[in-house]
N, CA, C and O of each residue as an XYZ file, in Angstrom:
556
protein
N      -0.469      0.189      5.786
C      -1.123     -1.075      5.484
C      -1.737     -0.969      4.088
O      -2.756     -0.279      4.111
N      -1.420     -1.449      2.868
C      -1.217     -1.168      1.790
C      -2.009     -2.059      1.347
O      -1.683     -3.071      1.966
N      -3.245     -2.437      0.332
C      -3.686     -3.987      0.122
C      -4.324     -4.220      1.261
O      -3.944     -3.898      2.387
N      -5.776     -5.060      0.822
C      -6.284     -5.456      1.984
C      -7.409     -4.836      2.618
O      -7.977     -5.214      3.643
N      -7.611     -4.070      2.064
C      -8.351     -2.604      2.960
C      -9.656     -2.940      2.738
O      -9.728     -3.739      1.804
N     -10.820     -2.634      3.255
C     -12.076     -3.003      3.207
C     -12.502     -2.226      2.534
O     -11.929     -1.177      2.236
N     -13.915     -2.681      2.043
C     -14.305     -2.019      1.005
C     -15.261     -0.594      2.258
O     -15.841     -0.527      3.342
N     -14.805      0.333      1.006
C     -15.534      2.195      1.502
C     -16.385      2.335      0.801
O     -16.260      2.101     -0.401
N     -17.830      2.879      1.496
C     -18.782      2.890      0.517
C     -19.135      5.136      1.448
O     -19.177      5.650      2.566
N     -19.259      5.516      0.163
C     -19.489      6.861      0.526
C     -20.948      7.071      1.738
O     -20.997      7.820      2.714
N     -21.814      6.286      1.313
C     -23.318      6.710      1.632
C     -23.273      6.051      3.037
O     -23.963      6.628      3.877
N     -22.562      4.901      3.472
C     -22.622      4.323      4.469
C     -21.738      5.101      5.425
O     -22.192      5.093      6.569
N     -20.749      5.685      5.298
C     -19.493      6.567      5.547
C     -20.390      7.526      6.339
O     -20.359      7.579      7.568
N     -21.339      8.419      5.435
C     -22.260      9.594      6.078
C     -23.480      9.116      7.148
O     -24.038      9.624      8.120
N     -23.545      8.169      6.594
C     -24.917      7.763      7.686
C     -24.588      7.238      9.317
O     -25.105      7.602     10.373
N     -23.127      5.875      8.946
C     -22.294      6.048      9.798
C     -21.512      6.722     10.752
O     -21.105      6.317     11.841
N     -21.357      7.806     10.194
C     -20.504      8.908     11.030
C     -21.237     10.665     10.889
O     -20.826     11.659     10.290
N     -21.896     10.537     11.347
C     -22.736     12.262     11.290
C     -21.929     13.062     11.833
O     -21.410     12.896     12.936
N     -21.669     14.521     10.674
C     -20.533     14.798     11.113
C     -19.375     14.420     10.939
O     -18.645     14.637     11.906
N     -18.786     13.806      9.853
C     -17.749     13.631      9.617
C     -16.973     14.603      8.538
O     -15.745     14.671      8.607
N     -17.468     15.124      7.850
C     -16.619     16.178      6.893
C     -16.427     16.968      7.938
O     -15.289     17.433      8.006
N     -17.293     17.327      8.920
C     -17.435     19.063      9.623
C     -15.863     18.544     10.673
O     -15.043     19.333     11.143
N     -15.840     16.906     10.806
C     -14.533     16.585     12.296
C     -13.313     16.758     10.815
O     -12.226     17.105     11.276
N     -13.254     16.612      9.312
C     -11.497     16.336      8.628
C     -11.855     18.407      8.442
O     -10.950     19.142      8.836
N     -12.677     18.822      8.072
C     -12.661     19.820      7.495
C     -11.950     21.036      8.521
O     -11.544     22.121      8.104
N     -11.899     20.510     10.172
C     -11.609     21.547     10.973
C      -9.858     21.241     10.951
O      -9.293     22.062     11.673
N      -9.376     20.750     10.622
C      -7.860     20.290     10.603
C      -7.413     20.339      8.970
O      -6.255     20.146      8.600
N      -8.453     20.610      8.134
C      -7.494     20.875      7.152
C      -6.664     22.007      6.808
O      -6.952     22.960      7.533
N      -5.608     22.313      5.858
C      -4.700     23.808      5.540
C      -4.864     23.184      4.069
O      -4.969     22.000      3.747
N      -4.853     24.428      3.216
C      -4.424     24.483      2.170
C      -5.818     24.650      0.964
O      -5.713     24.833     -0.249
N      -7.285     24.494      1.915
C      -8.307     24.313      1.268
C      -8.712     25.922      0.267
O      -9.493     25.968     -0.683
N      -7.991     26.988      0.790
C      -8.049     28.085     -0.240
C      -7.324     28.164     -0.894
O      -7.553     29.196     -1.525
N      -6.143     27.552     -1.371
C      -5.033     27.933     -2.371
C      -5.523     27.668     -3.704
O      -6.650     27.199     -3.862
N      -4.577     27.998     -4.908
C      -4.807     27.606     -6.002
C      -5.371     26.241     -6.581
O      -5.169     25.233     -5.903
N      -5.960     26.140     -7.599
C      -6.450     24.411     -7.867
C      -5.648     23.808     -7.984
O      -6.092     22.699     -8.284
N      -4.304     23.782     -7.931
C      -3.325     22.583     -8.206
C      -2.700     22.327     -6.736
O      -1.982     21.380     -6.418
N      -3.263     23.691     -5.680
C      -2.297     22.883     -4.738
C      -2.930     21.684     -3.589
O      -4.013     21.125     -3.765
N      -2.124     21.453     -2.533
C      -2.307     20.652     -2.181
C      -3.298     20.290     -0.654
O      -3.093     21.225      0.119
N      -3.969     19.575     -0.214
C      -4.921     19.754      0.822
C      -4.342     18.974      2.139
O      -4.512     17.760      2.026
N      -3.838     19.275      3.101
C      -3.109     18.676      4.441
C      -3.954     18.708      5.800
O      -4.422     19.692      6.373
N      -4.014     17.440      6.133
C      -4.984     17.021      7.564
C      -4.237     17.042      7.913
O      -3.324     16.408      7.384
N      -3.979     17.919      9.291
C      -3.041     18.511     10.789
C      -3.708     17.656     12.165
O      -3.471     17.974     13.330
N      -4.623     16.462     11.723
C      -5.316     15.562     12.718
C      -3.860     14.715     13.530
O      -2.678     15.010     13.356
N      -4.378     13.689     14.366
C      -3.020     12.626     14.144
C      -2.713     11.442     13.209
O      -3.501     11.079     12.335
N      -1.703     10.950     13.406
C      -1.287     10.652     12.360
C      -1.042      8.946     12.901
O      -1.023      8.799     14.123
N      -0.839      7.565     11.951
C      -0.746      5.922     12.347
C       0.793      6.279     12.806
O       1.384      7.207     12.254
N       1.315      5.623     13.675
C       2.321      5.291     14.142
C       3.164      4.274     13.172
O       2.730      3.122     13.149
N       4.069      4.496     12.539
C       4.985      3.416     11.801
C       5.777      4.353     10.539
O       5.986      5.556     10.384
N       6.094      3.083      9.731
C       6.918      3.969      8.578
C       6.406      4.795      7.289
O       6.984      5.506      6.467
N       5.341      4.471      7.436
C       4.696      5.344      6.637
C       3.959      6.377      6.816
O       3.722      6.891      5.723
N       3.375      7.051      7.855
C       2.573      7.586      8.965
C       1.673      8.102      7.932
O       1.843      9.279      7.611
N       0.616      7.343      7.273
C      -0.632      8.690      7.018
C      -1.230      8.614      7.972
O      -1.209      7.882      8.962
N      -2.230     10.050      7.385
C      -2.805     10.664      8.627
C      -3.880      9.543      8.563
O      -4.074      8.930      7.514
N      -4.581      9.281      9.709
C      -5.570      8.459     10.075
C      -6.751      8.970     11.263
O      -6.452      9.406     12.374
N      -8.328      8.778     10.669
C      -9.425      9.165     11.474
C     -10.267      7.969     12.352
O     -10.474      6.825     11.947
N     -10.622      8.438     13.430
C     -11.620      7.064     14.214
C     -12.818      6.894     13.177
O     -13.202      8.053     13.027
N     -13.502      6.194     12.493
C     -14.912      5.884     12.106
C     -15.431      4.522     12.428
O     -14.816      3.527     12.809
N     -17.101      4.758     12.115
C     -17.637      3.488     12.301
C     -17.780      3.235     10.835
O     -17.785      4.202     10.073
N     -17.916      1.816     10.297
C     -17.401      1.137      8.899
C     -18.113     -0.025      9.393
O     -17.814     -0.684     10.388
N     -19.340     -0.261      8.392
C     -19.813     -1.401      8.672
C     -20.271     -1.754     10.350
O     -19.859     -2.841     10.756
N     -20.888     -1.120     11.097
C     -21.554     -0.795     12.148
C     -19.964     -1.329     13.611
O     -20.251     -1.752     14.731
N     -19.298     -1.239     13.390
C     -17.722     -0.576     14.449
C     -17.053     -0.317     14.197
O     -16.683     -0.462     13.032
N     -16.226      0.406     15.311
C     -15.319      1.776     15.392
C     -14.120      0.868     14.633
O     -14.138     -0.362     14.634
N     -13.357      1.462     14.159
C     -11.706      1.613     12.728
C     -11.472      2.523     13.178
O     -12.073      3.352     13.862
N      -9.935      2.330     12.548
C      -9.282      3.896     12.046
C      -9.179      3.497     10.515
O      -9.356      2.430      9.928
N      -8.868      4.612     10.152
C      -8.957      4.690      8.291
C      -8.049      5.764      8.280
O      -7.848      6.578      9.181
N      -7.371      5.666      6.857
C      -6.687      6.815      6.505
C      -7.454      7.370      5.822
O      -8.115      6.883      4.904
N      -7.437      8.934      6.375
C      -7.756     10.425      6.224
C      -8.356      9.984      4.926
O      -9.574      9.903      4.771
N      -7.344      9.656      3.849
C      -7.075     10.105      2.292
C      -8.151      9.237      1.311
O      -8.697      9.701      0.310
N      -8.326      7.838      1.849
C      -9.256      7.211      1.943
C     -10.871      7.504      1.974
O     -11.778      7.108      1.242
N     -10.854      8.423      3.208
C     -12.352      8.792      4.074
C     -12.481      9.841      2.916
O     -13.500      9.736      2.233
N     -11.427     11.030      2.535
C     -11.998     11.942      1.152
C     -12.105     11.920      0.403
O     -12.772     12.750     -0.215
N     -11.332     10.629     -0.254
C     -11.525     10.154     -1.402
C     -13.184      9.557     -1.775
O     -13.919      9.894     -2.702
N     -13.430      8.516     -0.621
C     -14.658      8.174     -1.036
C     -16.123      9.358     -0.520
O     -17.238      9.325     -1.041
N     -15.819     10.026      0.267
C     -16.540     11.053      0.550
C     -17.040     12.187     -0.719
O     -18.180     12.573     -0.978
N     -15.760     12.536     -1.366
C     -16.183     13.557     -2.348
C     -16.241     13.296     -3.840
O     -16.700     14.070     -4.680
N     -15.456     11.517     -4.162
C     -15.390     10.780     -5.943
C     -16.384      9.788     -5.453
O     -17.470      9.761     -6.033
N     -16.162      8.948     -4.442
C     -17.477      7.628     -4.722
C     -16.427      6.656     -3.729
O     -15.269      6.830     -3.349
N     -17.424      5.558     -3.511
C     -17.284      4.200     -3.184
C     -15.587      3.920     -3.742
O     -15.173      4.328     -4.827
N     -14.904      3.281     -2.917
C     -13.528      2.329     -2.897
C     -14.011      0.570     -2.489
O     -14.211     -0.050     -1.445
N     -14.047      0.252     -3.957
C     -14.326     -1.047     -3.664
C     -13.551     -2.191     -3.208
O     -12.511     -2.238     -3.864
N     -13.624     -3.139     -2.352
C     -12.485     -4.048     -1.650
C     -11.271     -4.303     -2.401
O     -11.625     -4.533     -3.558
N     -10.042     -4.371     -2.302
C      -8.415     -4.743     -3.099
C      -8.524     -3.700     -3.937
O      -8.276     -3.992     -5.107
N      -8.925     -2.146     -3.650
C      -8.415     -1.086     -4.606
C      -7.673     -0.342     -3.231
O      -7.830     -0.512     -2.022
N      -7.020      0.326     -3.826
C      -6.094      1.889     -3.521
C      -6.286      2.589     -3.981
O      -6.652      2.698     -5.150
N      -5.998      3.735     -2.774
C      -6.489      5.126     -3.388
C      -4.685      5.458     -3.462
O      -3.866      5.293     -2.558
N      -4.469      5.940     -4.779
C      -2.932      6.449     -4.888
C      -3.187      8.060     -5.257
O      -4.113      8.483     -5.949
N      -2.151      8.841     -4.631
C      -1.844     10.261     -4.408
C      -1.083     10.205     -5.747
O       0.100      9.865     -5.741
N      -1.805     10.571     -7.061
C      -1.267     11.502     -8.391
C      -0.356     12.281     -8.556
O       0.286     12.453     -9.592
N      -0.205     12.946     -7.276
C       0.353     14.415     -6.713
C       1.732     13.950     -5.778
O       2.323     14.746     -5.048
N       2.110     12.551     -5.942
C       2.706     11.717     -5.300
C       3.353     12.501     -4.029
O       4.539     12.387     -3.719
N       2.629     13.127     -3.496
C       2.632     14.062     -1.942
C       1.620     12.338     -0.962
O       0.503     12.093     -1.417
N       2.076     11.517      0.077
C       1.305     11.133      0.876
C       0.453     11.642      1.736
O      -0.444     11.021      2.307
N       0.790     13.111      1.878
C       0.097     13.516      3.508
C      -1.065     14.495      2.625
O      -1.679     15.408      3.178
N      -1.245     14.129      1.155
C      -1.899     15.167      0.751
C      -3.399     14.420      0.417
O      -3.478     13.368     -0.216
N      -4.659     15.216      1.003
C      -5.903     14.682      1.275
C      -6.893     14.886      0.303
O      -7.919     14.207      0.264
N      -6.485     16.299     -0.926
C      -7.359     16.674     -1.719
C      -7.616     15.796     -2.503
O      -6.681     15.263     -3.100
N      -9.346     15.257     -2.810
C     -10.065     14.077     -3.311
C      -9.132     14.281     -5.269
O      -8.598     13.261     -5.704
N      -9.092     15.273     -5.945
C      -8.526     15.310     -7.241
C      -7.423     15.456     -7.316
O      -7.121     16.000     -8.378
N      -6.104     15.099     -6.310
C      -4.923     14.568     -6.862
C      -5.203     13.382     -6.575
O      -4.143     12.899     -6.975
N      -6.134     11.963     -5.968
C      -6.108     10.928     -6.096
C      -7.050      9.703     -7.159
O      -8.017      9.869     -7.902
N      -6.573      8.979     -6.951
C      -7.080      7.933     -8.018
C      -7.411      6.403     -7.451
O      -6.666      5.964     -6.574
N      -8.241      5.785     -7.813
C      -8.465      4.074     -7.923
C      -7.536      3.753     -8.085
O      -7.025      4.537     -8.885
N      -6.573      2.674     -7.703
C      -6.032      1.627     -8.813
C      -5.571      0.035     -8.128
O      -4.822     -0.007     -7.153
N      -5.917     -0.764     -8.534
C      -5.440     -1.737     -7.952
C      -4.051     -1.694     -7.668
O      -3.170     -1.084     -8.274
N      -3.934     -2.726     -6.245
C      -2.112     -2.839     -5.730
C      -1.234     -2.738     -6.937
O      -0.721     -1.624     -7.038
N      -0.922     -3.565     -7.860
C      -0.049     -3.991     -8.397
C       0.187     -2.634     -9.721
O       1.317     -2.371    -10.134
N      -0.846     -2.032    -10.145
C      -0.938     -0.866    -10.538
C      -0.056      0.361     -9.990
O       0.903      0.958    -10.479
N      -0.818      0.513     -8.685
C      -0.078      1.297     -7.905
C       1.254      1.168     -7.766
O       1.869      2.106     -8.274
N       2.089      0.129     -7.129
C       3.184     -0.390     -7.016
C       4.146      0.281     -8.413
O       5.100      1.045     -8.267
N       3.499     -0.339    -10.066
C       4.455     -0.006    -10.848
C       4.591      1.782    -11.267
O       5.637      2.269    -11.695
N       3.410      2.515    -11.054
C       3.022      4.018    -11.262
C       4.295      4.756     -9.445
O       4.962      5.777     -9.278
N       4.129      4.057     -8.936
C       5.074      4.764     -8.276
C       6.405      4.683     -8.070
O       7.148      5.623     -7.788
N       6.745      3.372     -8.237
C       8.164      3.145     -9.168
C       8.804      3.999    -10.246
O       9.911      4.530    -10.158
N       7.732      4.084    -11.566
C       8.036      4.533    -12.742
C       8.158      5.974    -12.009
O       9.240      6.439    -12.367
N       7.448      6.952    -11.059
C       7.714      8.008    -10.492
C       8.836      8.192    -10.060
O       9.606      8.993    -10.590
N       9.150      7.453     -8.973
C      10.667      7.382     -8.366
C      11.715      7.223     -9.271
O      12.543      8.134     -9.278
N      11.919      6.093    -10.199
C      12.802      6.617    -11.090
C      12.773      7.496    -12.254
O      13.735      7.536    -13.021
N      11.799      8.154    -12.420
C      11.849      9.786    -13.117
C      12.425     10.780    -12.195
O      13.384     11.403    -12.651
N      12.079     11.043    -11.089
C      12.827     11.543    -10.399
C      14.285     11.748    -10.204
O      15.038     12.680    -10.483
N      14.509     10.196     -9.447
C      15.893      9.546     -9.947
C      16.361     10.185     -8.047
O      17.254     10.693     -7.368
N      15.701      9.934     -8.032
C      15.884     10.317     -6.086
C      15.848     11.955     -5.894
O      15.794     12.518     -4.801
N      15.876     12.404     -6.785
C      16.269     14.008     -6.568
C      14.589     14.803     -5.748
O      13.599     14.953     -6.463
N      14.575     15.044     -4.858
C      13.662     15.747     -4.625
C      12.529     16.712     -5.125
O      12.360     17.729     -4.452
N      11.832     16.541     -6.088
C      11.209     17.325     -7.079
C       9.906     18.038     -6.088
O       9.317     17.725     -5.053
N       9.874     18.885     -6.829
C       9.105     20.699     -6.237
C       7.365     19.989     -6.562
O       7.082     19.972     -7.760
N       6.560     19.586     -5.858
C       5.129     18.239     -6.081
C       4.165     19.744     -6.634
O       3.503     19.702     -7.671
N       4.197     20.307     -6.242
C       3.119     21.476     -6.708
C       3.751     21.796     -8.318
O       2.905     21.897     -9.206
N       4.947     21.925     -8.627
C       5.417     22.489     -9.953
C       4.769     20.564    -11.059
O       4.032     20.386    -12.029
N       5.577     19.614    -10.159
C       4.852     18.445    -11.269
C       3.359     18.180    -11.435
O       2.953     17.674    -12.481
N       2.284     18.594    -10.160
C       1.268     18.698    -10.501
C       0.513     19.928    -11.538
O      -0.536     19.579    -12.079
N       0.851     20.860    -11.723
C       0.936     21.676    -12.477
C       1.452     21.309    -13.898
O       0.915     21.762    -14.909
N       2.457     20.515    -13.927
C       2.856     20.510    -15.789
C       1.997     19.608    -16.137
O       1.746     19.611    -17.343
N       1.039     18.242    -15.028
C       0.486     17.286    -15.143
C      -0.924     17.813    -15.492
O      -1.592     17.095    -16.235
N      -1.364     18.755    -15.139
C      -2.692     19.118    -15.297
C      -2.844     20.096    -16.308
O      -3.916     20.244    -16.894
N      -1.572     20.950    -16.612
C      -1.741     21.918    -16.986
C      -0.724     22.076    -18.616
O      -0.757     22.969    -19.463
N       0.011     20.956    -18.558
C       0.768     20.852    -19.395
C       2.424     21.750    -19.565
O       2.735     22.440    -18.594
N       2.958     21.729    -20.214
C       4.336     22.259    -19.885
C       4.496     23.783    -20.784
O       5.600     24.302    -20.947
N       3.360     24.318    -21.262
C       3.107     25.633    -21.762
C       3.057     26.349    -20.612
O       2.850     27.562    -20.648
């Protein structure tokens, strides 16, 4: 569900849900690896074609589900204000770490992951080696 999303406010998130880093933090892998790699919630996951992972919270005083990527994003960068997206940099979906993602409005998003896909060009590219030339440059 792409667009649309209510607005996430970090401070309300914690007060709302006590205990909520300690419920994503017990299902995450990947939280000791190197800084470029990638952070994966082993929680469950939305049913459909896109399946991110998704958590129960209360949001604005009742129970939601939210995606995972969402809840860390505004948990560990700030507030997601109403008609933004959080887009995966690291263009990995199932990946949760708050610094491969970014703000950007729909229509933003939409053309940044396009322009991805056809750099690619369908070929399956190695997401830890492009986050790496991205951060780190191609030296």
């Amino acid at each position: 569900m792409r667009g649309n999303r209510p607005e996430l406010l970090a401070a309300s998130l914690r007060a709302e849900n006590p205990g909520i880093e300690e419920r994503i933090q017990k299902w995450l892998t990947g939280v000791d690896g190197p800084p470029y790699a990638h952070w994966f919630y082993r929680g469950p996951r939305e049913r459909g074609a896109v399946r991110y992972k998704q958590i129960a919270i209360r949001n604005d005083g009742r129970w939601t589900v939210e995606y995972v990527h969402r809840v860390m994003f505004a948990l560990h960068r700030g507030d997601i204000p109403a008609g933004y997206e959080v887009s995966h940099e690291c263009q990995t979906k199932w990946c949760v770490r708050p610094d491969h993602m970014e703000l950007r409005l729909p229509a933003e998003h939409r053309l940044l992951d396009a322009a991805f896909r056809k750099f690619v060009g369908g070929i399956p590219l190695n997401n830890i080696l492009y986050w790496r030339i991205r951060k780190e440059g191609t030296d």
